[in-house]
C-alpha positions as CSV (number, residue, x, y, z in Angstrom):
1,X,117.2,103.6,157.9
2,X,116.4,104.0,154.2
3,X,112.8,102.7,155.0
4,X,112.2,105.0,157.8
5,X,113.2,108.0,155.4
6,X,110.8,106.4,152.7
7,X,108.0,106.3,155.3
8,X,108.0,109.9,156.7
9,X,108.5,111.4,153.1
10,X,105.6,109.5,152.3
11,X,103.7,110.8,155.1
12,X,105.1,114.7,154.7
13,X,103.9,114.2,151.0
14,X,100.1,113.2,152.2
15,X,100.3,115.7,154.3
16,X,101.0,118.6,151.8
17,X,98.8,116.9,149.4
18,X,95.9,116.9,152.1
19,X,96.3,120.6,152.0
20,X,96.4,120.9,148.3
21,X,93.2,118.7,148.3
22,X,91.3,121.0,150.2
23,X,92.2,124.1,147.8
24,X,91.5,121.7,145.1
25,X,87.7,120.5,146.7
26,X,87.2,124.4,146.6
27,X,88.2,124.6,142.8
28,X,85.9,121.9,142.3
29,X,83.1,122.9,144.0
30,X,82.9,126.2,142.2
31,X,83.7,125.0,138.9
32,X,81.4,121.9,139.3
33,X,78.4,124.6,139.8
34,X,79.1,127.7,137.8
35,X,82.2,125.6,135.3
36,X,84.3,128.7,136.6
37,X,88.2,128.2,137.4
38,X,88.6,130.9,139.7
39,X,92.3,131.5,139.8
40,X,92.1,134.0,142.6
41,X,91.0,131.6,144.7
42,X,94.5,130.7,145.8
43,X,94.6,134.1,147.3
44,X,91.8,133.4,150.1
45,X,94.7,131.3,151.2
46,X,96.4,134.3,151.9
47,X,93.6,135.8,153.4
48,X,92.8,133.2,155.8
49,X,96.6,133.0,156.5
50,X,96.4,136.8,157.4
51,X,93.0,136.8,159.4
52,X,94.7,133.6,161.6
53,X,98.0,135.6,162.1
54,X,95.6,138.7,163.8
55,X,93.4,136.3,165.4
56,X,95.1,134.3,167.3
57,X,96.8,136.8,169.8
58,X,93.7,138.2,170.0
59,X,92.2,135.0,171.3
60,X,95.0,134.1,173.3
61,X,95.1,137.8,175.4
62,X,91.2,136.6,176.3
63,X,92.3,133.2,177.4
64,X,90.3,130.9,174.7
65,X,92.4,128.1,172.8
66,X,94.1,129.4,169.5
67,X,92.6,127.2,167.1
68,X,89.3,129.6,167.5
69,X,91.0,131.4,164.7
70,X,90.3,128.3,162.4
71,X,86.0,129.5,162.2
72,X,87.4,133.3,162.2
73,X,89.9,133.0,159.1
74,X,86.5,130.9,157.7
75,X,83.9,133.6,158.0
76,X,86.4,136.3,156.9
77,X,87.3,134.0,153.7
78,X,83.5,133.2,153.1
79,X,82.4,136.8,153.1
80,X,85.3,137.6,150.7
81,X,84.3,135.0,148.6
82,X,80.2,135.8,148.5
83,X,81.8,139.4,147.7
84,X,83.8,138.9,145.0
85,X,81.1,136.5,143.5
86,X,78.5,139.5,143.6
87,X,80.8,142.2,142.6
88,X,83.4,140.8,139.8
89,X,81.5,137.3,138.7
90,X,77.8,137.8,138.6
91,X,77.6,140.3,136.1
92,X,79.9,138.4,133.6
93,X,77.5,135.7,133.8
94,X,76.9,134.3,130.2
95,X,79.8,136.2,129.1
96,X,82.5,134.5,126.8
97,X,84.9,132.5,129.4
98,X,88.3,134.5,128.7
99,X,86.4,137.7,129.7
100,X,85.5,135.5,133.4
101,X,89.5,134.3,133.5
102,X,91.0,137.4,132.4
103,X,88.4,138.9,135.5
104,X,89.5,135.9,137.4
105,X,93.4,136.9,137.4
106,X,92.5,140.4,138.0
107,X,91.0,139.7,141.5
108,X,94.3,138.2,142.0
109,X,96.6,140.6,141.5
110,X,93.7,142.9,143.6
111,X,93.7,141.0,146.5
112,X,97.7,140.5,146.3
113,X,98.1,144.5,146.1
114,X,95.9,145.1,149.0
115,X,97.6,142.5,151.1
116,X,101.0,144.6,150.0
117,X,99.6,147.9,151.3
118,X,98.0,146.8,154.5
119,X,100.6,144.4,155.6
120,X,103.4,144.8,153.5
121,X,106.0,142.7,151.4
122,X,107.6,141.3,155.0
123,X,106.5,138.1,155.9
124,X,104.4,137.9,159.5
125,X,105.6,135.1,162.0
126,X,102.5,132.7,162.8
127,X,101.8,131.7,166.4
128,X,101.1,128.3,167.1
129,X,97.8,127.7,166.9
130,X,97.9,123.7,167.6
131,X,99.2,122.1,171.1
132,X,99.9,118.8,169.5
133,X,102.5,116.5,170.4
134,X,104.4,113.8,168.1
135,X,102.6,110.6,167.1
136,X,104.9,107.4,167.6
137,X,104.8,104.4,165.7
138,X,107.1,102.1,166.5
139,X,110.6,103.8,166.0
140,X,109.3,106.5,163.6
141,X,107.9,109.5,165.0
142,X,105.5,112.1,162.9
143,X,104.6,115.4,163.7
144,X,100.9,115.7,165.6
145,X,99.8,118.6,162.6
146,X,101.2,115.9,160.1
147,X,98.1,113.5,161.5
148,X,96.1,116.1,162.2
149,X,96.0,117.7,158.6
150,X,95.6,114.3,156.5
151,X,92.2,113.5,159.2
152,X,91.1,117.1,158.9
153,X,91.4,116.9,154.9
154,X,89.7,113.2,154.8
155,X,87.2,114.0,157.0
156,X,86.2,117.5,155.1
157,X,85.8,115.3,151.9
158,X,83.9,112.7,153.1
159,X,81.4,115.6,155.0
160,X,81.3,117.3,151.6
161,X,80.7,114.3,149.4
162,X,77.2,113.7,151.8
163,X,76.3,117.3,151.9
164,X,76.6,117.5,147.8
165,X,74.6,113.8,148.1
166,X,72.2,113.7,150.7
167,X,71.2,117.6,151.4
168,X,68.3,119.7,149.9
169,X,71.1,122.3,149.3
170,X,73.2,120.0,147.5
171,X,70.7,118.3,145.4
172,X,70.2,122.1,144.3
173,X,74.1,122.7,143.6
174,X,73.3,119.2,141.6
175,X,70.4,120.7,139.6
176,X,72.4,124.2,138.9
177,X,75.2,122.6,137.4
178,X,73.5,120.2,135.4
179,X,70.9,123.2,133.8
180,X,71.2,126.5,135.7
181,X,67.7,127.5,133.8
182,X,65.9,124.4,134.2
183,X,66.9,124.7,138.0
184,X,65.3,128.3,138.1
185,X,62.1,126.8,136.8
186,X,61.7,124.0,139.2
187,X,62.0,126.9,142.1
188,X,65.8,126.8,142.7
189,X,67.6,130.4,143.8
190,X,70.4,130.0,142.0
191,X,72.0,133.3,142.9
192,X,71.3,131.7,146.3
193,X,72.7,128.7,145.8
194,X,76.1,130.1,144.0
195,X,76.7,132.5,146.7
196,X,76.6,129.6,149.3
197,X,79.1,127.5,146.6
198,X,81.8,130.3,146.9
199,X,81.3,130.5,150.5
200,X,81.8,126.8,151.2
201,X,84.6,126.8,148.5
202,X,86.1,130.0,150.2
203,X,85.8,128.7,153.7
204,X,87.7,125.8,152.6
205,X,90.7,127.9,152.0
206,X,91.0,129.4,154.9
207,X,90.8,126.0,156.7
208,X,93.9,124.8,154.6
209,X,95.5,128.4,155.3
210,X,95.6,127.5,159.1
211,X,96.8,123.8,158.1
212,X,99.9,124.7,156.2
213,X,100.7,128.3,159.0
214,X,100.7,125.5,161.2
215,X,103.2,123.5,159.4
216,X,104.8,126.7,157.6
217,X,104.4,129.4,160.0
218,X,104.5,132.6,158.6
219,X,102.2,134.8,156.2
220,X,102.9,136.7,153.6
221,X,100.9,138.5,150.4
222,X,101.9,135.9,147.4
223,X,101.8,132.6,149.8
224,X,98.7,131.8,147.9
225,X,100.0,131.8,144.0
226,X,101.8,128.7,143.8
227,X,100.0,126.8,146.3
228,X,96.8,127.6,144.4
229,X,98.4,126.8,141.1
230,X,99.2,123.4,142.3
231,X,96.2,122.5,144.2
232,X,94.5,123.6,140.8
233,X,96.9,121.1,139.0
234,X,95.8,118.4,141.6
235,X,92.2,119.3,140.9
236,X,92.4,118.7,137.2
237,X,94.9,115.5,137.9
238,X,91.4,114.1,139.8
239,X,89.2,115.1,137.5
240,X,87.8,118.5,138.1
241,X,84.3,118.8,139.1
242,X,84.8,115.5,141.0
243,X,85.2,115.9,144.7
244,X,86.6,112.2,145.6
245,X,89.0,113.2,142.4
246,X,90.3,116.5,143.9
247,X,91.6,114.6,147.1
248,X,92.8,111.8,144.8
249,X,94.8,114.5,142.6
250,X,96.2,116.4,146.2
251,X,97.5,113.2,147.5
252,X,99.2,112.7,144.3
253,X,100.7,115.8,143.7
254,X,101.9,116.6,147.1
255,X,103.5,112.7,147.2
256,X,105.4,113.3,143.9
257,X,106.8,116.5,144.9
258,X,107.8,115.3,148.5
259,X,109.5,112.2,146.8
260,X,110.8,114.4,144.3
261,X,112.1,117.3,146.2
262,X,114.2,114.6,148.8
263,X,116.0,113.8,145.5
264,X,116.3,117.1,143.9
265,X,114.5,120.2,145.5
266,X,115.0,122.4,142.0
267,X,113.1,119.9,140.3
268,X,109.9,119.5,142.4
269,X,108.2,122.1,141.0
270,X,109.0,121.7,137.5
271,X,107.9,117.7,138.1
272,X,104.4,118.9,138.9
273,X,103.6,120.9,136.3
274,X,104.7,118.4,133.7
275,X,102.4,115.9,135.4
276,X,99.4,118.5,134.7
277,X,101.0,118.5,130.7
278,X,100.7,115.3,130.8
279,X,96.7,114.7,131.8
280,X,95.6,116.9,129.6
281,X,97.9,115.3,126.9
282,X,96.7,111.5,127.9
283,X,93.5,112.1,130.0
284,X,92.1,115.7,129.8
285,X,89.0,114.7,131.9
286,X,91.7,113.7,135.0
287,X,91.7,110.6,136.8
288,X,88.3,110.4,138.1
289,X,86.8,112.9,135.8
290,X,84.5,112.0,132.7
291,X,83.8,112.9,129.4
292,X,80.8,114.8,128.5
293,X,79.5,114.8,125.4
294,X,77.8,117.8,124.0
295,X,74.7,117.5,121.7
296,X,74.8,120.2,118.8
C-alpha cells in the first residue's frame, strides 16, 4: 500500500514538474538569447489559461474537438509575447539590467491588472479540454492527463533541443547569444530572430496553461505568479540557458514538492525555495549549467 502511494506521488510530482519544465524551457530560451529573466512571463500562463477558458466553448458550439484551443491559447500568447518584446524590452536594449527587471515586474503587475478588469478577481471554471481515460498498470491506476503532460513536456524538449541544433533559425539564436554584434555582421536579423525567441518561449506557456487547466481546472488573474516563480527556480536548478537543464530542474522541483507536500502541505512551498538558496549557494551555474568566464 505504502509503495503504491510512493509510486503515484512520484508520478503526480513528474507531472507537475513536466509543466514547470515547460515554463522553465521558455525562461531559458529567452534568457539563453537576449540573458533576459523575464519575470512576467509567468503571466502568459495566465493568458493562455484565459484564451483556453473562451475557446473552448467556442469550439465545442461548432462541433470540432476541444483541444483546438491548445494552437489558439498559443497564437494569442505568441503575439503577446512579440508585443511586449517590441513595446517594453527593445528599447531598454543595452540598458543597465535592473532597469530591464524593474521593466520586467512591471509588465507583470500590467498584465495581472488587466486580467482583473476584464475578467475579474473570481476564478473561471475550465471545461475539459481532454477525453482521456485512466492508464492502468498493474493495480495502480494514473490519470490519462498525468501521461499525457510528462510525453507532451518530453517530447517539446527533445523537438526544441533539434530545432536550437539542427535548424538555420537556431544556429542564428546560437550566433545572437554568443555575440549579438558579430551575428549582425555575418547577416543575422536579430530583431528577427528575438521576436521569434519570445514567441516560441511565449507559445510554450500557453501550452503548459492548457496542461495544468486540464489538471487544475479553473483560471484566474494571479495563477501565473507562483507557478512562474517556481518554474523559474527549476530553470536556474538546471542550469539556465540549458534546455536539457530546465526539464532536469522541473522534474526536480515538481518531485520534491509532491513528496514534500504528502508529508506536510505548509512546507512545500517553503522547501522549494530553499532548494533555489541553496544552488546558488553551492552551484550558482545549476546542475547542468556552466561557468563562463569573462575576459576583462
Amino acid at each position: 500500500m505504502v509503495l503504491i502511494v510512493l509510486i503515484k506521488q512520484l508520478v503526480n510530482g513528474i507531472q507537475v514538474g513536466s509543466i514547470y519544465a515547460l515554463v522553465a524551457l521558455g525562461y531559458t530560451m529567452v534568457y539563453g538569447i537576449v540573458k533576459l529573466i523575464n519575470f512576467a512571463h509567468g503571466d502568459f500562463i495566465m493568458v493562455g489559461g484565459y484564451a483556453a477558458v473562451f475557446t473552448v466553448p467556442f469550439l465545442v458550439t461548432l462541433g470540432m474537438p476541444p483541444w483546438l484551443c491548445i494552437p489558439a491559447a498559443v497564437l494569442v500568447c505568441s503575439c503577446i509575447g512579440v508585443l511586449t518584446e517590441k513595446i517594453a524590452y527593445k528599447p531598454l536594449r543595452g540598458a543597465p539590467s535592473l532597469s530591464v527587471l524593474i521593466t520586467a515586474i512591471a509588465v507583470s503587475l500590467c498584465l495581472q491588472n488587466l486580467a482583473l478588469i476584464f475578467f475579474s478577481s473570481a476564478p473561471r471554471p475550465m471545461s475539459a479540454v481532454f477525453d482521456l481515460k485512466p492508464v492502468t498498470i498493474g493495480s495502480i491506476q494514473f490519470s490519462g492527463i498525468s501521461i499525457l503532460t510528462i510525453l507532451l513536456s518530453l517530447s517539446i524538449m527533445v523537438a526544441l533541443q533539434l530545432f536550437i541544433k539542427r535548424t538555420r533559425m537556431g544556429k542564428a539564436m546560437r550566433a545572437v547569444s554568443e555575440d549579438s554584434e558579430a551575428a549582425i555582421l555575418m547577416g543575422i536579423n536579430t530583431n528577427r530572430t528575438i521576436s521569434i525567441t519570445f514567441a516560441i518561449g511565449s507559445g510554450l506557456a500557453a501550452m503548459a496553461a492548457v496542461m495544468y487547466c486540464s489538471a487544475y481546472p479553473q483560471v484566474q488573474p494571479y495563477m501565473g505568479s507562483m507557478l512562474g516563480l517556481k518554474a523559474f527556480i527549476a530553470a536556474v536548478l538546471g542550469g539556465i540557458g540549458s534546455i536539457p537543464g530546465a526539464m532536469l530542474g522541473g522534474i526536480v522541483i515538481g518531485l520534491v514538492e509532491s513528496l514534500t507536500r504528502h508529508f506536510n502541505s505548509q512546507l512545500a512551498d517553503a522547501v522549494v525555495f530553499a532548494i533555489l538558496i541553496v544552488v546558488l549557494l553551492v552551484k550558482p551555474a545549476g546542475i547542468m549549467g556552466k561557468n563562463v568566464g569573462e575576459k576583462v
